[in-house]
C-alpha positions in Angstrom: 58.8 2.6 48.1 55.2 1.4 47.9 54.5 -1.6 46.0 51.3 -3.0 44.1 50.4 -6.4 43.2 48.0 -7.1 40.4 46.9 -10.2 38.7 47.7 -11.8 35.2 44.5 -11.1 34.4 44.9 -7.2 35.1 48.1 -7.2 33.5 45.9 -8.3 30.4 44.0 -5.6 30.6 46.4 -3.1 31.3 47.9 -4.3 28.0 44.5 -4.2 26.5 44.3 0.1 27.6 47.6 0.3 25.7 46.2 -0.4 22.4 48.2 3.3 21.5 45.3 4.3 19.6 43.6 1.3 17.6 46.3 -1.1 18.1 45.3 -3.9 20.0 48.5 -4.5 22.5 48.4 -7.8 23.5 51.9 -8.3 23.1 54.7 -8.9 25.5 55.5 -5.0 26.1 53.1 -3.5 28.7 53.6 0.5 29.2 51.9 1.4 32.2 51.7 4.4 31.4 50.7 4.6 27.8 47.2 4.0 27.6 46.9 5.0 23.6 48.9 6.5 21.3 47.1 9.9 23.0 48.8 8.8 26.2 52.5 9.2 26.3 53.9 10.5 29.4 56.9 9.1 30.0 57.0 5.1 29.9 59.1 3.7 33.0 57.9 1.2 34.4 57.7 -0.6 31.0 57.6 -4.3 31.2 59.6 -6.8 28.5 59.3 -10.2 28.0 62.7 -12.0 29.8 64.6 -12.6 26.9 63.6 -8.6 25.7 65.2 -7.7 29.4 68.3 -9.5 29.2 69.1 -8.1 25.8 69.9 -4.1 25.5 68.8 -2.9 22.6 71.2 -3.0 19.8 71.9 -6.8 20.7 72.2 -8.1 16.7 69.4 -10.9 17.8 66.6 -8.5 17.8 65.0 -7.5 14.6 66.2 -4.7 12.3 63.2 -3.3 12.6 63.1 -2.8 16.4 67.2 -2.5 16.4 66.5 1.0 14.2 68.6 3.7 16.3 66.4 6.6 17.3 69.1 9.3 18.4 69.0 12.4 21.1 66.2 10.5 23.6 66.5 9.4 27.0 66.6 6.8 28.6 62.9 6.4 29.7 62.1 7.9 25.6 64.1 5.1 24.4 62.3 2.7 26.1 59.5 4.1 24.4 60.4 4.2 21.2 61.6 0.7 21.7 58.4 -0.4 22.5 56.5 1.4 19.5 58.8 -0.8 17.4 58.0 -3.9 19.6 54.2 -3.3 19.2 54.5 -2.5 15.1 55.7 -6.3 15.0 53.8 -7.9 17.9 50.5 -7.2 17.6 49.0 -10.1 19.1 51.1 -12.5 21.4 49.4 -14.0 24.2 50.3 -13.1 27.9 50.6 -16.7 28.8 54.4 -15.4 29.4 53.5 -12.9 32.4 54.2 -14.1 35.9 51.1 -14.4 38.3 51.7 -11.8 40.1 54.2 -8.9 39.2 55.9 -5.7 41.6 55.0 -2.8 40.3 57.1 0.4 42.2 54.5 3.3 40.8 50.3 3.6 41.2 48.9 3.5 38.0 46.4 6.5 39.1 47.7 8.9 36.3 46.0 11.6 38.3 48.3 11.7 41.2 51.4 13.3 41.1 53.5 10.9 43.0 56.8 12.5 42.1 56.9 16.1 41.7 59.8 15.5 39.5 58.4 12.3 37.1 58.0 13.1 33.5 54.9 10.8 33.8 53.1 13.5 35.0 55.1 16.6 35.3 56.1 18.8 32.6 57.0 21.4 34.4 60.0 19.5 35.9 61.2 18.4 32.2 59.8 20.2 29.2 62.3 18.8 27.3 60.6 15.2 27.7 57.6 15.9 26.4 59.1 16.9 22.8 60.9 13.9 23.0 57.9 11.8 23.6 56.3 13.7 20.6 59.2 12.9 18.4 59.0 8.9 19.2 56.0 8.9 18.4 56.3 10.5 15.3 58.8 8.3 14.0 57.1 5.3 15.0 53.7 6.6 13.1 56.0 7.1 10.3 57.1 3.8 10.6 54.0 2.5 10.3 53.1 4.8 7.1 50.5 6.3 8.5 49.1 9.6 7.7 48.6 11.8 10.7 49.0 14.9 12.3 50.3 15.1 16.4 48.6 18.3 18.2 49.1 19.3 21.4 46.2 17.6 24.3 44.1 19.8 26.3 45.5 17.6 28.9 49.0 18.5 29.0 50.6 14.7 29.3 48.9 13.8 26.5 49.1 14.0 22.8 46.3 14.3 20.4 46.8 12.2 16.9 44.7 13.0 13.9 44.7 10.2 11.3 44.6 11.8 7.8 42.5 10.3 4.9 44.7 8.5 3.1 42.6 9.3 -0.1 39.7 10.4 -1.0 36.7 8.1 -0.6 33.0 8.3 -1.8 31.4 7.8 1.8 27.3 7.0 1.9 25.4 7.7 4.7 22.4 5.5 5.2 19.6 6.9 7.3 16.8 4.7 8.3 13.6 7.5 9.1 10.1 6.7 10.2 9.9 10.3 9.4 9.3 11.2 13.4 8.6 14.7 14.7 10.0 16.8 17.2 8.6 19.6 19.3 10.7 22.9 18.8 10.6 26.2 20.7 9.9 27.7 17.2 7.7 24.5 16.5 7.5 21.3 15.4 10.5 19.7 13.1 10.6 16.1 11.3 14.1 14.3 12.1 14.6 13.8 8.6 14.5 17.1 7.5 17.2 18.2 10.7 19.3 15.6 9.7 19.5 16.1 6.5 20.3 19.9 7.2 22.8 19.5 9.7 24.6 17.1 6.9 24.3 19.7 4.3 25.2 22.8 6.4 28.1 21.5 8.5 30.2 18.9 7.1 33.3 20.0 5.4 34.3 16.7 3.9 32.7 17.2 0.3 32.7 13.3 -1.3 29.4 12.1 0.2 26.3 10.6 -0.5 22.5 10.5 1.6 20.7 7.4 1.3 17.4 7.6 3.1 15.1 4.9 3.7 11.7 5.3 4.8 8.8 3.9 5.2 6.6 5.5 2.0 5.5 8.3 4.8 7.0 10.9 3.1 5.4 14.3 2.7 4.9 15.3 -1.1 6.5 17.9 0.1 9.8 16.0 1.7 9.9 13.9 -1.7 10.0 17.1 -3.7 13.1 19.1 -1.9 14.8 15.6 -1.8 14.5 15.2 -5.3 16.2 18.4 -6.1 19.7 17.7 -4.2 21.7 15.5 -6.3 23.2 13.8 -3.3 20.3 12.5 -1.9 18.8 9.2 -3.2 15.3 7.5 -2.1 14.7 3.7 -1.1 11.5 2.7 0.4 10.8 -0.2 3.0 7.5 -1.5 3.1 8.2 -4.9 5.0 5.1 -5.7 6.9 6.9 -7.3 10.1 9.4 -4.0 10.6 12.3 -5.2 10.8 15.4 -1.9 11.7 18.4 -4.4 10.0 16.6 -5.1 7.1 15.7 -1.2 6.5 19.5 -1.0 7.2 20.5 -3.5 4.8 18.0 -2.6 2.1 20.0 1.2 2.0 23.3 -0.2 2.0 22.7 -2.1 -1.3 21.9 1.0 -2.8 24.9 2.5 -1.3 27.7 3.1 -4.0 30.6 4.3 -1.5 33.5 2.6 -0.2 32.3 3.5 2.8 29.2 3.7 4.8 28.4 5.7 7.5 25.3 4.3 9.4 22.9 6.9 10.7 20.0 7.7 12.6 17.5 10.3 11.6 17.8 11.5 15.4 21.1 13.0 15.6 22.5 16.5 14.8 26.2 17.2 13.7 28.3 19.0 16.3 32.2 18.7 14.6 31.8 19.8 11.1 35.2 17.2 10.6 33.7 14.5 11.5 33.5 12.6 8.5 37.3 13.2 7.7 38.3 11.8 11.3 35.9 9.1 11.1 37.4 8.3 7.8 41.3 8.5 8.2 39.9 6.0 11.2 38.2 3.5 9.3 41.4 3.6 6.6 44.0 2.7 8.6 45.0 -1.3 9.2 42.6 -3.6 10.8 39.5 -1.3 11.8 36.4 -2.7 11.1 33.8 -0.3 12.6 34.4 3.6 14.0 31.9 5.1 16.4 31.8 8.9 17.8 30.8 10.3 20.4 26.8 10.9 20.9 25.8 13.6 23.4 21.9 14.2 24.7 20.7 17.9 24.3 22.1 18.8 27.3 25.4 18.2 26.9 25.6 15.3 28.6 27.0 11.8 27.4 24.9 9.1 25.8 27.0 6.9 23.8 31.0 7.4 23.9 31.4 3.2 23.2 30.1 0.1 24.6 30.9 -2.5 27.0 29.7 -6.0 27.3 29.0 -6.8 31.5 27.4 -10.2 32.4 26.2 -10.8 28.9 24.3 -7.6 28.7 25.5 -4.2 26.2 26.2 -1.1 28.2 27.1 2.7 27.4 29.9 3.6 29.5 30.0 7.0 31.1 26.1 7.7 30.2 25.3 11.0 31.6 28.3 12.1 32.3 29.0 16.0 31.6 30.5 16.1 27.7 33.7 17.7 29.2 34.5 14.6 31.7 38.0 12.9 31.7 37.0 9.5 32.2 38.7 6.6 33.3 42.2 6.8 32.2 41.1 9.6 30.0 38.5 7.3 28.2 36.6 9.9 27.0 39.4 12.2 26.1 41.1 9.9 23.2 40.3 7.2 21.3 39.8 4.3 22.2 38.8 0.4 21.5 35.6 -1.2 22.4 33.8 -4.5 21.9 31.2 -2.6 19.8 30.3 1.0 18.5 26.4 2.1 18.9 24.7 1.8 14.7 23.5 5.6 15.7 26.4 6.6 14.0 28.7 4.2 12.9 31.2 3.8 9.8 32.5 0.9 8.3 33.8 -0.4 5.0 31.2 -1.4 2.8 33.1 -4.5 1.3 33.4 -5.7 4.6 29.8 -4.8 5.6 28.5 -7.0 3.0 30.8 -9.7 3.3 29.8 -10.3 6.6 26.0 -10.3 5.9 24.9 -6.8 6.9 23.6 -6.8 10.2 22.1 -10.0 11.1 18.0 -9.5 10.5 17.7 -12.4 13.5 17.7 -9.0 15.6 15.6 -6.7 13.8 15.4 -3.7 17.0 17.8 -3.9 19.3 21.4 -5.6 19.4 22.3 -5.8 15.6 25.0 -3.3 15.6 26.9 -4.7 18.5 26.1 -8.2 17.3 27.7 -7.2 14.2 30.8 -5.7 15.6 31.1 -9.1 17.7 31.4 -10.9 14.2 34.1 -8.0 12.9 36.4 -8.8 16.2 35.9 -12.7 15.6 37.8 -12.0 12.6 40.7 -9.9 14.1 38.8 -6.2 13.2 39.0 -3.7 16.2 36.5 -1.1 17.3 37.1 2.6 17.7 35.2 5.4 19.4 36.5 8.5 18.7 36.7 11.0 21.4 36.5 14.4 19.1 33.7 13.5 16.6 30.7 15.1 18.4 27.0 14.8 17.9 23.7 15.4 19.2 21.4 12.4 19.8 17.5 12.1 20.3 17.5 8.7 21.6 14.8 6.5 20.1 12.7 8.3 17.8 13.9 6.6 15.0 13.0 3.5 15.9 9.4 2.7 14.9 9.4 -0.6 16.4 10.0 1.1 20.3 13.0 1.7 22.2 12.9 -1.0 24.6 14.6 -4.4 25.0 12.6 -7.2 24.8 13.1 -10.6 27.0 13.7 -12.8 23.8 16.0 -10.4 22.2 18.2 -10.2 25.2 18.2 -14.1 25.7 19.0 -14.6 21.7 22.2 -12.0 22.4 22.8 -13.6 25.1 23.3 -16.7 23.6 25.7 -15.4 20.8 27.9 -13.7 23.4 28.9 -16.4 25.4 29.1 -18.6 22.5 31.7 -15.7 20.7 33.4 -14.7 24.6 33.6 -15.5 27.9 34.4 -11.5 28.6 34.9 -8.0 27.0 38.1 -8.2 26.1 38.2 -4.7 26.5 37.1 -4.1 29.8 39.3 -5.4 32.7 37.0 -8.0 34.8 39.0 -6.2 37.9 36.4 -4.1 37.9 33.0 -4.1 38.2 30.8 -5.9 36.7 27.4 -4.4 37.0 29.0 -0.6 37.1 31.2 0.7 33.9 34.7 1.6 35.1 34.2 1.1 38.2 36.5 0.0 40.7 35.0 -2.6 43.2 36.4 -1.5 46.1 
């Protein structure tokens, strides 16, 4: 049987792709094959921590918790479930424990069926498995006290969990506007006025609120309409040095939600749920920031997370076709990242102010992943969520420009390595000038 070697350090970052979800799994349980909570596909090869191997699993020394009987699975779905409980009580052990180098008997390409016969990665051979994967993980999201719903992937190995709101929250939308145009077929359109539309006409979630900021450039006209809807509220910004966090910050103290959605004026809604599945996100334990996915006009990926490579922010997968897999299915589930792009990003609103706002040392370009930095410092995790869609007109509503000045990348530069020596999200097996790439 073929055999792979990989390094500690890729073993880390396997165990950092099987966050299930949001959870960050740095613990001593590594599933090589489940990626996320999405990616259950049978879990063998699954590798324990020696004293979790020498044990079996009802062995009165392990927890009660972990030693819970889950009845009518198999073998490999036991291991599974076993490791769910593992991971709800080891969040975040270091790896110090892993051998250098470890065998591993199966490829970790989860595209290639290497056994016809493997529930990794055929159904067909054993239907059964797959309900039994979908029942562990039920009971382990029960365990947890989540609120969710498990649907069936359109990739048929995977599983597709919807984190319910688990109550109502008033949620305000802060949109910073220079009040830009855009030219139409039918003519031209001010971003403001889209935006607001699109809000209005597609989201279903009903318990929101529409700060916008601007610049005192509003139309008579804009004012009036405005005015009329009772969810929409008016701050002006009239610093003379512009300044995008301050105009940020300045609509977030008028804010009155629990939490905050962070807009810009440039984006249109595509999934009219996306403020529920942003919100059971941003509920659950331990999430600081969410992000969605941001699409150009057409249909191709411009934001879907970010990595951090040699210092320097990056959007993974930019311009890739909306329907693309990704690697490991990046783009089809939900996934943790260093940062989430401020184009559209929610957060708690306690937690926003506690931490400052965004920092007003970068007033263009950088605050938002600066600002998720300071969330994972203290122990918060990033989510991009691979089903909350939208359309993004990169730039316009940034008055200041769009690029990336030398000082601004020198002063991030200088936090990062300061805060990390890596992305502790992206495996530095790869490359490090191309996103998910492999460098051989």
């Amino acid at each position: 049987m073929a055999a792979s070697f990989f390094s500690k350090r890729l073993l880390e970052q396997i165990s950092l792709h099987a966050q299930f979800g949001v959870h960050s799994l740095e613990t001593t349980v590594l599933l090589f094959k489940g990626l996320h909570l999405a990616h259950h596909r049978g879990i063998h090869p699954a590798i324990l921590r020696a004293p979790f191997v020498k044990r079996r699993r009802a062995d009165p020394v392990l927890p009660a918790q972990i030693r819970h009987k889950t009845t009518n699975l198999s073998l490999a779905q036991h291991r599974q479930d076993l490791a769910f409980r593992k991971t709800a009580l080891l969040h975040r052990i270091l790896l110090s424990h892993i051998a250098e180098k470890i065998l591993l008997t199966k490829p970790l390409n989860h595209g290639a069926d290497y056994r016809s016969n493997s529930t990794a990665m055929s159904l067909a051979s054993k239907p059964y498995a797959y309900g039994r994967q979908r029942r562990a993980l039920t009971e382990f999201l029960q365990y947890k006290n989540e609120s969710f719903e498990i649907q069936d992937h359109p990739i048929p190995v995977l599983h597709r969990v919807i984190f319910k709101p688990k109550h109502q929250s008033l949620i305000s939308i802060v949109i910073p506007t220079a009040n830009g145009k855009i030219d139409w077929k039918l003519g031209t359109q001010r971003h403001i006025d889209a935006i607001v539309e699109s809000i209005r006409e597609k989201t279903t979630y009903a318990a929101y609120e529409i700060i916008i900021v601007h610049n005192g450039d509003l139309t008579p006209e804009q004012i009036a309409r405005f005015d009329c809807d009772s969810a929409i509220s008016l701050v002006a910004y009239s610093d003379t040095n512009f300044s995008l966090s301050r105009k940020i910050n300045i609509g977030v103290d008028a804010a009155r939600g629990e939490l905050i959605v962070l807009l810009n004026d440039d984006v249109r809604i595509i999934s009219s749920d996306w403020l529920e599945l942003m919100l059971g996100m941003a509920q659950r334990d331990g999430v600081g920031a969410v992000g969605a996915k941001l699409l150009f006009p057409n249909d191709t990926i411009q934001h879907a997370g970010v990595t951090v490579l040699e210092g320097s922010p990056r959007h993974p997968f930019y311009g890739d076709p909306r329907d693309a897999v990704g690697y490991w299915s990046a783009l089809q589930v939900d996934r943790n990242y260093i940062a989430v792009t401020g184009a559209c990003q929610m957060t708690p609103r306690a937690l926003f102010r506690e931490l400052g706002g965004y920092s007003e040392e970068f007033p263009l370009n950088y605050n938002d992943v600066e600002y998720c930095i300071r969330l994972y410092k203290k122990g918060y995790r990033m989510v991009s969520m691979a089903n909350v869609l939208l359309y993004h007109y990169e730039g316009v509503s940034k008055d200041g420009g769009r690029g990336v000045a030398d000082h601004e990348h020198a002063k991030f530069l200088k936090i990062w390595n300061e805060a990390l020596d890596r992305d502790p999200y992206y495996s530095p097996n790869l490359s490090q000038t191309e996103n998910f790439e492999t460098p051989w």
